[in-house]
C-alpha angles and dihedrals in degrees: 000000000000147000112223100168122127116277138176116246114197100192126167134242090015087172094094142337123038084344094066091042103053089028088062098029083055097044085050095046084060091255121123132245138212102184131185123236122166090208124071088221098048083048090052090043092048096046080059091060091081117343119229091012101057113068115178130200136197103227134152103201083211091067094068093168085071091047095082098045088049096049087051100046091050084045089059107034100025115034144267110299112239093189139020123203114195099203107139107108148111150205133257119194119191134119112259092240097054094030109103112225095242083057085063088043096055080047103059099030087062090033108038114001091053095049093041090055094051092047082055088049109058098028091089089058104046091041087063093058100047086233143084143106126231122204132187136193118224131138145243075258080077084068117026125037136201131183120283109032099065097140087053090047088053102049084042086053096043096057088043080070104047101038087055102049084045091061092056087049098053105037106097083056105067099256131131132207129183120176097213111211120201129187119206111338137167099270137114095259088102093040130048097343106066120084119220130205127229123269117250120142119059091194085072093054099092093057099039130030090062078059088059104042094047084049096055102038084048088054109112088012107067111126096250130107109206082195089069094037079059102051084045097046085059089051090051087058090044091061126096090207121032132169137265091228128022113180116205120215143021093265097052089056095042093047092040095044081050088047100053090043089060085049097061098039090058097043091054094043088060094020084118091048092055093045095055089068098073122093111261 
């Protein structure tokens, strides 16, 4: 059974990407969206898109002081938001060893401390009505990991685990969390908006530089329709029972089922080494 009654989205970075998608697909669907933008002109353009339906807000996730004001005033002139996406995000390359600290940190406060923010900042309200539905936006990089984008693969890890603790949490009242996890898809993840690191260490170049070039020459080419994952993504909030994890594309299933294989493979190998470690 489903619920295909209106409701109000409040995503994140609506300007591009996964954003655009779900924010259009939505606004077509009759529900109403508030979307984030971080330009005046990108808000103006966005709230076009369907008057009265469209709101848009000027909001950096990184600020995370402005995240609760923002939540409130939505929440009072717009309406209670029945379901937050958290979407706004990018990805860093760069090998550990020639990656800067303040380049991690970048990472996780756009792709873990503003979510989780936002996440702080609605649960109060949806709480109070016993109803809502989180999602977040990983990746099957939250799963899997492959040289080269280590920084990414943390902060992705990183909201897997929150996002399914939150859920526990949650659960008893009446909200709902799914961590959705694409593969490639046709965004600009791969493009403009990843930030690369500089180049150091020529040991590195074997293993990586065949990574960087795939990657490049795969940008705008990668098998995934962010106009289905939106239409699937409204069907994900319709449901009355949706899942803790979705994964989105015939890549992400094939590389996570390979994943967990390995895992097991490895666990039962050693399964008498980590016994042994109990008291008797």
């Amino acid at each position: 059974m489903s619920d295909m009654k209106s409701k109000t989205l409040f995503v994140t970075g609506v300007s591009t990407g996964f954003g655009r998608a779900l924010a259009e697909a939505a606004l077509a669907a009759g529900h109403r969206v508030v979307g984030t933008l971080r330009k005046e002109a990108d808000r103006l353009e966005f709230e076009q898109l369907k008057p009265g339906a469209a709101f848009g807000k000027l909001l950096d996730v990184t600020d995370t002081a402005a995240i609760a004001p923002v939540i409130a005033e939505v929440e009072k002139e717009i309406g209670a938001i029945d379901v937050l996406v958290n979407n706004a995000g990018y990805g860093h390359e760069g090998l550990v060893e020639e990656s800067t600290i303040d380049e991690l940190r970048c990472q996780f406060e756009v792709n873990v401390f503003g979510p989780v923010a936002l996440i702080q900042a609605v649960l109060p309200y949806m709480r109070k009505r016993r109803a809502g539905h989180i999602l977040n936006i990983t990746s099957m990089g939250g799963i899997i990991t492959m040289p080269g984008i280590a920084f990414y693969h943390g902060s992705k890890f990183a909201l897997e685990g929150i996002s399914e603790s939150l859920g526990k949490e949650v659960k008893s009242f009446g909200i709902h969390v799914t961590a959705v996890e694409p593969g490639g898809f046709r965004t600009d993840w791969a493009g403009r908006s990843m930030v690369r690191a500089e180049r150091t260490i020529a040991e590195y170049d074997e293993i990586f530089e065949p990574l960087r070039q795939r990657r490049n020459e795969r940008n705008g080419r990668q098998p995934g329709d962010p106009k289905k994952a939106a239409e699937v993504m409204l069907k994900l909030i319709a449901s009355e029972n949706p899942p803790t994890h979705l994964l989105l594309g015939r890549d992400a299933i094939s590389l996570v089922r390979e994943k967990l294989g390995l895992l097991k493979t490895e666990f039962d190998a050693w399964e008498q080494v980590s016994a042994s470690t109990d008291f008797e």
